[in-house]
Structures are given as structure tokens and as C-alpha cells.
DOFILUM-165249 format. One record per atom (N, C-alpha, C, O): residue in three letters; x, y, z. Coordinates in pm, whole numbers, plus 50000, padded with zeros to 5 digits. Layout:
<vexvexs>
ALAXYZ;...
</vexvexs>
This chain:
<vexvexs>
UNK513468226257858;UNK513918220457731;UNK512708216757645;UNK511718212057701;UNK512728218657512;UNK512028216157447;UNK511548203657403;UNK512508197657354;UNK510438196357397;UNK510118183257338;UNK510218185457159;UNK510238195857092;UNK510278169157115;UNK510288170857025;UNK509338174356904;UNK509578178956792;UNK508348171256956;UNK507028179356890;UNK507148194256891;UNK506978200656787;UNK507358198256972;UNK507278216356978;UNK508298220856860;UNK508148230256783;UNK509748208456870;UNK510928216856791;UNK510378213356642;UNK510798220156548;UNK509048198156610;UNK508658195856467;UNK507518209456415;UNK507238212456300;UNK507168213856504;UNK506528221556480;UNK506598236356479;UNK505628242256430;UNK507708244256531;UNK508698251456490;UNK509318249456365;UNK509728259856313;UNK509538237556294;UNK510598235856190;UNK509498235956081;UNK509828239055967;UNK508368233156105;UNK507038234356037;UNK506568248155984;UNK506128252255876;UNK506788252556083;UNK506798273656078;UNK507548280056017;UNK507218291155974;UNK508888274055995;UNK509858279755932;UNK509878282755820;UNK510418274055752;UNK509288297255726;UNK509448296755589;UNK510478293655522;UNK511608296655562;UNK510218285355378;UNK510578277655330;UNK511078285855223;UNK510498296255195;UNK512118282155162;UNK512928291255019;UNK511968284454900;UNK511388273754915;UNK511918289954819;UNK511458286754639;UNK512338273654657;UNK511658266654732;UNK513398267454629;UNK513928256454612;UNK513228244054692;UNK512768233254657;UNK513328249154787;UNK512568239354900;UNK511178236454859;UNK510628225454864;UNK510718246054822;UNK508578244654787;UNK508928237454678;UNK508148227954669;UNK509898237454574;UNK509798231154432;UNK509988216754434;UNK509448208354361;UNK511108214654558;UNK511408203354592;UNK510168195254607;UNK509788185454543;UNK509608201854711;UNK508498196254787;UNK507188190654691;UNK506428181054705;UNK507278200054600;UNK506118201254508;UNK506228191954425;UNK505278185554381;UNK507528190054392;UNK507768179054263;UNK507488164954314;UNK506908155854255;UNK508048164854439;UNK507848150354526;UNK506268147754560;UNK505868136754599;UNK505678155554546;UNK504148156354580;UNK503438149054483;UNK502578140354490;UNK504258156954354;UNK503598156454278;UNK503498143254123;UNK502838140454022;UNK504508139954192;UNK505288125954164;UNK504618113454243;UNK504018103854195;UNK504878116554374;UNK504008102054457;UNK502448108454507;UNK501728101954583;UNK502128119454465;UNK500918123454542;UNK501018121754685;UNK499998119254749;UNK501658122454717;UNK501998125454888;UNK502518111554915;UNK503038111055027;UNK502548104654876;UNK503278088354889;UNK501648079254900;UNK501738069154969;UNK500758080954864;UNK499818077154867;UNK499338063554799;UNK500188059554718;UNK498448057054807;UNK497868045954682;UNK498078044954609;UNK498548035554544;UNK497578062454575;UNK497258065354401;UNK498698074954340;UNK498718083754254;UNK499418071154393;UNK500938077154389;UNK501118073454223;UNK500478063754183;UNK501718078554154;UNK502848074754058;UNK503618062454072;UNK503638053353989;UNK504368062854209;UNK505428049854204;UNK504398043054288;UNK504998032354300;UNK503298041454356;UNK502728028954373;UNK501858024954244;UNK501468013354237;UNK501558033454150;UNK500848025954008;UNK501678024553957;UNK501268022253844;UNK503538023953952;UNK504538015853887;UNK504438005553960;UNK504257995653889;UNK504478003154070;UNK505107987254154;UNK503767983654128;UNK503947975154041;UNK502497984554145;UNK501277976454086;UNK501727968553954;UNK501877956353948;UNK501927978453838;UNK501547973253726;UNK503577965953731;UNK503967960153630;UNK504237967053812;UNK505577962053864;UNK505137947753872;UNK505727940853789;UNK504067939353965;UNK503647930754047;UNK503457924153929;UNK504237915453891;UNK502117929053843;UNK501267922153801;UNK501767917153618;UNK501717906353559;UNK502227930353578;UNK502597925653437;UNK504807927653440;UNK505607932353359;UNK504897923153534;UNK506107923753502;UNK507257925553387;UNK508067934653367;UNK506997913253319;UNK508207920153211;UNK507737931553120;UNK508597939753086;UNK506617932953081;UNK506067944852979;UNK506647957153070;UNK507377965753020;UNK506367957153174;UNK506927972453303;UNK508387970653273;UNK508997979653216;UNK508767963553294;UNK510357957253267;UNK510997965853171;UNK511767975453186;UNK510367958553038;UNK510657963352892;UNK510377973952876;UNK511237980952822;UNK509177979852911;UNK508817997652910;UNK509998003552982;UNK510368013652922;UNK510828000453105;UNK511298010553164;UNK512748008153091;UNK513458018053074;UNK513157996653053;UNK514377997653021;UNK514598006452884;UNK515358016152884;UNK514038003352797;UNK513758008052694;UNK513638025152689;UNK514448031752624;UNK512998028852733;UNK513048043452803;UNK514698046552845;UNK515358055452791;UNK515178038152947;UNK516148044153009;UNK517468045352896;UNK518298054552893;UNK517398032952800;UNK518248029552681;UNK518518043952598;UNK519568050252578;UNK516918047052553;UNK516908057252495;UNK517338073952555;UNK517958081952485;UNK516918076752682;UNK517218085552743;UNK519118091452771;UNK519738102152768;UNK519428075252799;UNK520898071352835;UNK521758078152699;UNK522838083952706;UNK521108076052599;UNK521718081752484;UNK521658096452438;UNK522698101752399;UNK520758101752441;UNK520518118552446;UNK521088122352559;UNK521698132652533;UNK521238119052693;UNK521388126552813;UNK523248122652760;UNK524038132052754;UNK523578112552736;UNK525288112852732;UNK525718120752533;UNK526918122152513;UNK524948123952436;UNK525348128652333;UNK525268146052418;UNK526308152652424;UNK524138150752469;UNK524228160252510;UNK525128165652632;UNK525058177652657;UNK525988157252711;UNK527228160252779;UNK528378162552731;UNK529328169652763;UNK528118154752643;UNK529778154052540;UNK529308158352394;UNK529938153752300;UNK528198167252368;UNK528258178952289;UNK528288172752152;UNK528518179852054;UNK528038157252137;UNK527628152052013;UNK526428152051944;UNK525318149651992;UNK526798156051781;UNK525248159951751;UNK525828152551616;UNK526908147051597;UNK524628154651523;UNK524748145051407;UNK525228157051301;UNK525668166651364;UNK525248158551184;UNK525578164551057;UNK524248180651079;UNK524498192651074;UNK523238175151096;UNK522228181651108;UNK522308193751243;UNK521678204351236;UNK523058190451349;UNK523318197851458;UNK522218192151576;UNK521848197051683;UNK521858179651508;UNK520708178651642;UNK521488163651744;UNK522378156251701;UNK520838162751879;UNK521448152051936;UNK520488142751943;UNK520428135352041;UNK519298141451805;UNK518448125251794;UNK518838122551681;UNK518358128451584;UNK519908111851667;UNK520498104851649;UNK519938093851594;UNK518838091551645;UNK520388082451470;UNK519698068351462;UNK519948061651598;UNK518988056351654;UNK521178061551657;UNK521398052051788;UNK520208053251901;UNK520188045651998;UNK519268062751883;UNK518158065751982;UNK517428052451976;UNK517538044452069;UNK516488049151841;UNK515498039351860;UNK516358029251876;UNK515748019651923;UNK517698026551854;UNK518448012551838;UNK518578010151966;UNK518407999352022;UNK518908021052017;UNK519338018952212;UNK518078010352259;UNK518107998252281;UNK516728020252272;UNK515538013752283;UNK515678004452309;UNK516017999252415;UNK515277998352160;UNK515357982752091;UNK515757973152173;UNK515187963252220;UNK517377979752190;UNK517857969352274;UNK517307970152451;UNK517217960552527;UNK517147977652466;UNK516797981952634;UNK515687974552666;UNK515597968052771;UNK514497975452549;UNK512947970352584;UNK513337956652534;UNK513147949552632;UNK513787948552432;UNK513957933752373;UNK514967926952391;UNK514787914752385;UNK516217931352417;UNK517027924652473;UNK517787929452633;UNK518007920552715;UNK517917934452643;UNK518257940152822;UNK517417935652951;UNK517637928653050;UNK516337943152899;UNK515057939153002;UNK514787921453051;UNK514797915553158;UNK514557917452902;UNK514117905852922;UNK515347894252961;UNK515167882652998;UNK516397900052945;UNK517817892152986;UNK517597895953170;UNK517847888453264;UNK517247905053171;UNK517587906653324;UNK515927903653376;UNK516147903853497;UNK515357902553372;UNK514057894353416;UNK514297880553415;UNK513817873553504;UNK515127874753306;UNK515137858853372;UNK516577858153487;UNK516747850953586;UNK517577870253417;UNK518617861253513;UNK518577863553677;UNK519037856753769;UNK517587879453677;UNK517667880853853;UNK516047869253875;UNK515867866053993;UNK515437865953815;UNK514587855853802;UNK515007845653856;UNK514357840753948;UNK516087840553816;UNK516617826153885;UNK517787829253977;UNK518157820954061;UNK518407841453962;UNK519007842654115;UNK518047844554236;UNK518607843054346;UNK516727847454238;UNK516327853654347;UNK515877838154381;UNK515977833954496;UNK515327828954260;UNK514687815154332;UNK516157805954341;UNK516047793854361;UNK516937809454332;UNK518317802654386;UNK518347805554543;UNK518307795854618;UNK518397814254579;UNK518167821354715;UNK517057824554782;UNK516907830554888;UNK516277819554705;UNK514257821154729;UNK514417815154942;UNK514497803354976;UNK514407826955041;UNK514407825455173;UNK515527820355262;UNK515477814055367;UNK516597825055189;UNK517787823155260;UNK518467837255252;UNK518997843455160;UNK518227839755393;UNK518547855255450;UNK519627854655503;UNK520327864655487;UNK520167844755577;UNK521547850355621;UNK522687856055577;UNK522917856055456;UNK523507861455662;UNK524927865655551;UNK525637860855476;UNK526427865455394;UNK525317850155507;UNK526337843255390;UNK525537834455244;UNK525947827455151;UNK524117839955295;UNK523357839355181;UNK523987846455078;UNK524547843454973;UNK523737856355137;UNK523967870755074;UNK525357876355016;UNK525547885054931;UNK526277868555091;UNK527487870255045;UNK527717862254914;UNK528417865754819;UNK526917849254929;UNK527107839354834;UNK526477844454660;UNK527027843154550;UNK524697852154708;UNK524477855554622;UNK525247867754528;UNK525287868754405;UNK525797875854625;UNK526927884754515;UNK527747880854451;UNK528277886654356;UNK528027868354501;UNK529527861154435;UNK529077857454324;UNK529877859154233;UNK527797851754287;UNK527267841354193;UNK526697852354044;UNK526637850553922;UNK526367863954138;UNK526287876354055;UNK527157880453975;UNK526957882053855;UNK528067882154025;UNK529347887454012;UNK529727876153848;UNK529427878453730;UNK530487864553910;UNK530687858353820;UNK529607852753744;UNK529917851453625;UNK528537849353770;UNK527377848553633;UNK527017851153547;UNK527277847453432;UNK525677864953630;UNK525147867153597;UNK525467880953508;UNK524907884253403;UNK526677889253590;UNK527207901553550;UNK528147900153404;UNK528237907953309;UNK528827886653429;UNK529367884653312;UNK528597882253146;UNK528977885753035;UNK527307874653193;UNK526337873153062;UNK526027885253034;UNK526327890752929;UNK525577888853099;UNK524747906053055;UNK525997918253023;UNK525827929652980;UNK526917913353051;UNK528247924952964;UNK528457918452834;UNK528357925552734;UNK528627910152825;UNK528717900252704;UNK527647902652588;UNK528087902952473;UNK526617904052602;UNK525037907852536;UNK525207920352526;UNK525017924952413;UNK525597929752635;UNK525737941352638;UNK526657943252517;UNK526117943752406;UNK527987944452525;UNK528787947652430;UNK528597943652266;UNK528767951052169;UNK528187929552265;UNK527817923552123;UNK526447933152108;UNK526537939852005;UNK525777934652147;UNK524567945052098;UNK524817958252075;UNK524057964752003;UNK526007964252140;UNK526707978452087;UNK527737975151997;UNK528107986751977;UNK528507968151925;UNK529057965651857;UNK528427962751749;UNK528997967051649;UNK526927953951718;UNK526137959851619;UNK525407966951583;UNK525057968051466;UNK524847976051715;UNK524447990851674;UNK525328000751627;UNK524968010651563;UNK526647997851665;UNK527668008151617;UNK528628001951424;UNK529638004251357;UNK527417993651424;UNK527577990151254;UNK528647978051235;UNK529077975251123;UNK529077970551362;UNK529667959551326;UNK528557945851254;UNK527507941651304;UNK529177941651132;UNK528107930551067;UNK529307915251061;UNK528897904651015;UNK530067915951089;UNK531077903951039;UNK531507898351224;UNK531817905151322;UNK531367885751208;UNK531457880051355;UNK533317883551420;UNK533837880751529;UNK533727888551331;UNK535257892651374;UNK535357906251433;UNK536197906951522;UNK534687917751406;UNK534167929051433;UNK533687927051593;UNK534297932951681;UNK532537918151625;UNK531897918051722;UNK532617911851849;UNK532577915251967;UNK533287901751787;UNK534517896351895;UNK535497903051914;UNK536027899252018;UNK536427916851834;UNK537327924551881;UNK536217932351964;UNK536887937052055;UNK535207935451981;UNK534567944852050;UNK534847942552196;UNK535457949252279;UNK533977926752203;UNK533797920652312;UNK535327919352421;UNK535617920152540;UNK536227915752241;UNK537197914452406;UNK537727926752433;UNK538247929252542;UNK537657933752354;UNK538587948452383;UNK538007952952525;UNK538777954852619;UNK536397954752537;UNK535587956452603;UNK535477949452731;UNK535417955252839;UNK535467939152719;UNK535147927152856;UNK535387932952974;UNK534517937753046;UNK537027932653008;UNK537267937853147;UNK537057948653177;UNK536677950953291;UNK537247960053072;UNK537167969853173;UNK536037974653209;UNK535947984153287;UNK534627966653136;UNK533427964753175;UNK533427955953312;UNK533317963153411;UNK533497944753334;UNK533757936353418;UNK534127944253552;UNK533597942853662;UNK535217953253517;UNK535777959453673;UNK534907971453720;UNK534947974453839;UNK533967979953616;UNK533127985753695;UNK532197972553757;UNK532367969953876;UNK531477966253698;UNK530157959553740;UNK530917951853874;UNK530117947853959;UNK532617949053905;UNK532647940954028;UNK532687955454123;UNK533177953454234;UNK532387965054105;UNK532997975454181;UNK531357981654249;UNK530947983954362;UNK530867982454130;UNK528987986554124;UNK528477972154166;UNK528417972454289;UNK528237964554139;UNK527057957754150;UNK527377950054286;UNK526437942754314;UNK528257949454364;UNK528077944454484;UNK527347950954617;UNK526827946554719;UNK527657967554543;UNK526797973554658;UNK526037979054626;UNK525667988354699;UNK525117975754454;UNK524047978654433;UNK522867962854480;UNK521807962254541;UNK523407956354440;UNK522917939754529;UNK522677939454686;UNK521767933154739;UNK523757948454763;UNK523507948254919;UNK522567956754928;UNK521687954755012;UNK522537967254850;UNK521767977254910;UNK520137970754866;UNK519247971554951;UNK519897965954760;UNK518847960154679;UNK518157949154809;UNK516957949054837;UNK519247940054878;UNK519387928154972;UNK518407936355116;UNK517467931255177;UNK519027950355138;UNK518607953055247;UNK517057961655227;UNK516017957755281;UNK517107967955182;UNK515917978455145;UNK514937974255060;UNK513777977955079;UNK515227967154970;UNK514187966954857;UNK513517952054838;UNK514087941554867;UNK511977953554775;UNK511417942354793;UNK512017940254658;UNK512557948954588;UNK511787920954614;UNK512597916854504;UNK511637922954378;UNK512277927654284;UNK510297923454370;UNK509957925654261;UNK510607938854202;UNK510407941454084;UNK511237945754266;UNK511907958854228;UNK513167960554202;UNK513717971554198;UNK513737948954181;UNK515187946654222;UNK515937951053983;UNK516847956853925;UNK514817943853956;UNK515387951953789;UNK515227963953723;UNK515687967953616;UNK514267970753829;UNK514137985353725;UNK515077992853848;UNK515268004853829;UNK515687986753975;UNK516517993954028;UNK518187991853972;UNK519048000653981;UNK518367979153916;UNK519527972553845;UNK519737981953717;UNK520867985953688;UNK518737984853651;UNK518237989553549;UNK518618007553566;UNK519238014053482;UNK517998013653709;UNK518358025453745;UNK519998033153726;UNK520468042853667;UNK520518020753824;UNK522218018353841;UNK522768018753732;UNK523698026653719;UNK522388010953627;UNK523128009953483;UNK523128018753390;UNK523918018453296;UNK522078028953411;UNK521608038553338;UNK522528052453390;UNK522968060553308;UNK522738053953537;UNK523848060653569;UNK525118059253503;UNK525658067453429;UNK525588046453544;UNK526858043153477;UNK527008040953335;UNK528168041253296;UNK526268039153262;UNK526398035153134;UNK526138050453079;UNK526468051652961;UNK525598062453142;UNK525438075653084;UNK527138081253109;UNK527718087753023;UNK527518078953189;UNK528868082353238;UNK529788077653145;UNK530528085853091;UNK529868065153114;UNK530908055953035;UNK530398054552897;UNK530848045852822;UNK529398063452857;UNK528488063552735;UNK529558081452688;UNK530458082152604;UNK529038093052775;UNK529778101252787;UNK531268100752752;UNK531658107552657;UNK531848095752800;UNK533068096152813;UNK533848091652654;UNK534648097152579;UNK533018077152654;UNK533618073452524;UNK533388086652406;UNK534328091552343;UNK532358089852397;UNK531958099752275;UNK532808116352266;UNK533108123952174;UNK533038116552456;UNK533808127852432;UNK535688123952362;UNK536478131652307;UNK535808111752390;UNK537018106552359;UNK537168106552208;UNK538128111752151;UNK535958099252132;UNK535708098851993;UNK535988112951964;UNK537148116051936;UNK534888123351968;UNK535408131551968;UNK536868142051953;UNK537138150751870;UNK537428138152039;UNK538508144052053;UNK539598137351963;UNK540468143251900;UNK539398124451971;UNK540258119451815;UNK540088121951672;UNK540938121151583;UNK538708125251665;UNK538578136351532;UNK539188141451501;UNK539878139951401;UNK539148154351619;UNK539328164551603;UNK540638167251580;UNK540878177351514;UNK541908157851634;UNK543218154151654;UNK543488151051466;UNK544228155751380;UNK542588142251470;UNK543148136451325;UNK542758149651216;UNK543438152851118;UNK541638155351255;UNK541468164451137;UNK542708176451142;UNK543188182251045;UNK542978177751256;UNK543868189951268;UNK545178183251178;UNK545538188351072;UNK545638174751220;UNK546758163551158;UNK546218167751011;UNK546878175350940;UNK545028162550971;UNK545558160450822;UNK545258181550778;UNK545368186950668;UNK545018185850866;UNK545088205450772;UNK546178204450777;UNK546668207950669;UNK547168200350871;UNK548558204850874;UNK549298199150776;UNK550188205150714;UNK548908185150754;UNK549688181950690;UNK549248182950498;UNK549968177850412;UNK548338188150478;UNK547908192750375;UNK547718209150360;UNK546908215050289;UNK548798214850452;UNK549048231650396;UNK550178232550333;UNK550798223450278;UNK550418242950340;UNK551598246950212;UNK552078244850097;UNK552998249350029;UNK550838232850080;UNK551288226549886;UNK551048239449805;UNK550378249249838;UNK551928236549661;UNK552168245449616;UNK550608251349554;UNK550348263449553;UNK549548239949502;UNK548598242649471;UNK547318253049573;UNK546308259049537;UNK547738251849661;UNK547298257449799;UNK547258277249765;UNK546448286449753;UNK548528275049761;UNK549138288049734;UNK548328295149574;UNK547818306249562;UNK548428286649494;UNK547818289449354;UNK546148288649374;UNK545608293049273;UNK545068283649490;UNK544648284749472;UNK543888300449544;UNK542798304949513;UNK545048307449667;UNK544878318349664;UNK544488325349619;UNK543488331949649;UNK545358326149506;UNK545888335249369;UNK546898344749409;UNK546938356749379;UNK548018335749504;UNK549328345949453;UNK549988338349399;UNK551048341949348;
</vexvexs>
């Protein structure tokens, strides 16, 4: 029978497909082999040391990205045919000045709420406190900050947003963030715990970013068809034929 060295080194021998080398290559070439001088160890450095600026850089990025990657799923483009959009730098804006720095203080004082209390029911406790807290402020900010990027100016505007919005925001984040928190609880050191919060949200918020626009969308398109129909056959229609 074979040891397991002989079978790592057999599997070592085994030529590798184009997919596999690209794989390999990109991961290489990304952490430099997982090294010092890696990519993601000169993020968690400058992670450590200047925190919220790393913070604000990554959210901000992801804000903006979150918005091209979901106009380009759901095939929204502007007048011009392109998918950069004003909502690009606004996303930003909000990602690097208000997002970031909301979630730097609030996992800030959850983590020194719980600062060395590991047990389970630490941990159980801290999701709970998440859950209803901290998840609730940051949907709240969340929504009032898309409700005035999406051109609401009158405080009545921003409050139908919020509440229209609330829960069914609320029921992803109780659905996501408990086992983005466990998993965060088990694996990850805390200084990493917001550009991974940050990661998570950028998934879901491309998804539920998507979705809405393909929906917009499609009510357009509903209403425009509505009003050809209901603006054919006038008599002027016909006259402007010329029969």
C-alpha cells in the first residue's frame, strides 16, 4: 500500500489542464505564494495599522463595483448605452464615508462588548445583539442613503423608503449575518471581521441590487407597451400614415 507521500507526489506528476495552471497562477499571483510580501498580507498590514482609511478604501470600491457588476446583470445602461452611470461615484461616496465608517465603530464596540469571552454562549449572545442592533442601524443608514441617491430630497420620500424597505431587508441580514458572524467567530481574526462583513454585503446587495433593476426594468417596459397600445388606432395615427 502506498504512503501518503508517494500518493502527494504522484498527484504532483499529474499534468495539469490550462484551467488548473490559471487557477494556480492567479492564486500565486495574488498572494505570491501566500508569502509576507503577498497581496493579502500587505492588505491585513495596512488592515492592522491604518484601519479605517483600508476600511473606507475597500468599501468604497466594493459600493462602486456592486453597482456596475448588478447594472451589467440586469442589462441597465443609461440613455448613452453605457453601464457608468451617476449612481457609480454616489455608491462610492457612500461605501468609503458612510458604510465603512458606520461599520468600524459598530463591529468596534461589539467586539469590545465581547473583548475575550469565547464561549458559546458568548457567541450566541453576540449574534443576538447583532442581529437586533447593530444589523438594524446599518439597514436603516443603508436604505435612507439609497433613497437619497435615488433622488429622494423631502423627509416623507425617505421614510416611505425606509419603511417599505425595512423588513424585507431585515429578513435577509437575520438569515446572512448569523452565519456570516459564526463563521467570522470561528476562522477569522477580528481585525478582518469588516472588509469580510463588507465582502458578504457586496454579494448580497449585487444580487438584491440586480434584481430590483431587472424588476424596474420590466415595469417600463410593461408601462410603455400599455401606453403604444393604448395610443394606436387614433384617427390621427392613421392620417399620419397618409391613408
Amino acid at each position: 500500500m502506498r504512503g501518503p507521500e508517494l500518493r502527494s507526489r504522484d498527484a504532483d506528476a499529474r499534468p495539469r489542464g490550462p484551467i488548473h495552471e490559471l487557477a494556480h497562477d492567479a492564486g500565486a499571483a495574488l498572494t505570491k505564494g501566500g508569502g509576507a510580501k503577498g497581496y493579502l498580507a500587505a492588505y491585513l498590514k495596512q488592515l492592522q495599522e491604518n484601519p479605517l482609511r483600508t476600511k473606507m478604501l475597500t468599501s468604497g470600491t466594493l459600493a462602486a463595483l456592486q453597482e456596475v457588476l448588478a447594472s451589467w446583470i440586469a442589462n441597465d445602461r443609461n440613455r448613452e448605452g453605457h453601464y457608468f452611470t451617476s449612481r457609480i461615484p454616489k455608491m462610492a461616496i457612500y461605501g468609503a464615508l458612510v458604510s465603512a465608517p458606520l461599520g468600524h465603530v459598530l463591529i468596534s464596540i461589539l467586539q469590545r462588548l465581547f473583548a475575550g469571552r469565547t464561549s458559546v454562549r458568548a457567541k450566541i449572545l453576540q449574534i443576538i445583539v447583532s442581529n437586533l442592533i447593530v444589523s438594524p442601524i446599518q439597514n436603516t443608514v443603508y436604505l435612507t442613503s439609497m433613497a437619497i441617491i435615488a433622488g429622494a430630497r423631502q423627509f416623507h420620500q425617505v421614510r416611505a423608503t425606509v419603511r417599505a424597505g425595512f423588513m424585507p431587508v431585515m429578513r435577509v441580514s437575520w438569515i446572512t449575518s448569523p452565519l456570516a458572524l459564526a463563521f467570522a467567530q470561528q476562522f477569522l481574526p477580528e481585525h478582518t471581521w469588516v472588509p469580510f462583513f463588507n465582502f458578504v454585503a457586496f454579494v448580497i446587495g449585487t444580487y438584491i441590487n440586480a434584481h430590483t433593476k431587472k424588476k424596474r426594468i420590466a415595469a417600463l417596459r410593461r408601462k410603455y407597451n400599455n401606453e403604444a397600445r393604448s395610443t394606436s388606432g387614433r384617427p390621427e395615427d392613421y392620417d399620419r400614415r397618409g391613408y
